[in-house]
C-alpha positions in Angstrom: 19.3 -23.5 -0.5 19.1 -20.8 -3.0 19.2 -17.2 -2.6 16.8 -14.9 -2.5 16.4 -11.5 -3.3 15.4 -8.9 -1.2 11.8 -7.7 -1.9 12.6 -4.5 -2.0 14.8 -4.6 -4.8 12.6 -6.5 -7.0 9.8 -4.2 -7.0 11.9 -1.3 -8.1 12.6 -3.4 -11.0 10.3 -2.9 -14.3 7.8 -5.9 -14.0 8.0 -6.8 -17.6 11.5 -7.5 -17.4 11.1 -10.1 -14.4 8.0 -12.2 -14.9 8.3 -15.9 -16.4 6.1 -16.4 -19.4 3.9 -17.7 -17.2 3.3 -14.8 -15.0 3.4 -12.7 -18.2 0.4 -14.7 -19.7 -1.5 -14.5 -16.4 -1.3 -10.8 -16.6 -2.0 -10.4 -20.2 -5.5 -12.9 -19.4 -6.5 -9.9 -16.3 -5.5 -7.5 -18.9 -8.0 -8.6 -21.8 -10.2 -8.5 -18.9 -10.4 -5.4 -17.8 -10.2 -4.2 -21.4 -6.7 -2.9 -21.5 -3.6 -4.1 -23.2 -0.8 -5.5 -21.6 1.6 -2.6 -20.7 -1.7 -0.4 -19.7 -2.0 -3.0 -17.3 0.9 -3.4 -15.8 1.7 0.5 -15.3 -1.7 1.2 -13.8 -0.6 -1.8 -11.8 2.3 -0.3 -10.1 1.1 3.6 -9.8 -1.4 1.6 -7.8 1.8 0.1 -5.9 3.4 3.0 -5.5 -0.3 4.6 -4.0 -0.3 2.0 -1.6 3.2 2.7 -0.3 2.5 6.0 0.1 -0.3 5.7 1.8 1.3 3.5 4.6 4.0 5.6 4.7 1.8 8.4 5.5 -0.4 6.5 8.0 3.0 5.8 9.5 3.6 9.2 10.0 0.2 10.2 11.7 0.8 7.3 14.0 4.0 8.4 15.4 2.9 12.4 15.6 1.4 12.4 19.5 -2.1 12.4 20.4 -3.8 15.3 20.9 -4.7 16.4 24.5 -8.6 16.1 24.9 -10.9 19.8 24.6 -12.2 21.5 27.9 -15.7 19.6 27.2 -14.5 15.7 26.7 -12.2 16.7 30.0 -15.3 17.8 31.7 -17.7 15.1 30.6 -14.9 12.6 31.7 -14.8 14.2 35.1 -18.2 13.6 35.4 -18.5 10.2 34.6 -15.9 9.1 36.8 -17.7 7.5 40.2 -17.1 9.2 43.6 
């Protein structure tokens, strides 16, 4: 079996530096696509990466802050609603 690496160590790496030729033409077709050239491509490509992380990261942190109590009116409708 072979060895892989963590994926959190690749994607700190420069992605030029670890794409086959393969990949690398792949990318440079979606690049000509979108009317940018290669290493345009690729950076836009990671800031959004790095966006994405960040916005987990900070939907993570909302998650684990605790909810907030209910106002005097959603208390008092809820009361209401309840049955006898």
């Amino acid at each position: 079996m072979t060895k892989q690496m963590p994926r959190e160590m690749t994607a700190k790496e420069k992605p030029g530096q670890q794409m086959t030729a393969g990949q690398r033409a792949y990318e440079a077709k979606r690049a000509a696509k979108a009317g940018m050239s290669l290493e345009k491509w690729l950076a836009t490509k990671e800031r959004e990466a790095q966006a994405e992380v960040k916005a987990k990261q900070k939907a993570a942190e909302l998650a684990a802050t605790p909810a907030k109590k209910p106002g005097f009116f959603s208390r008092l409708m809820e009361k209401a609603n309840k049955p006898l």
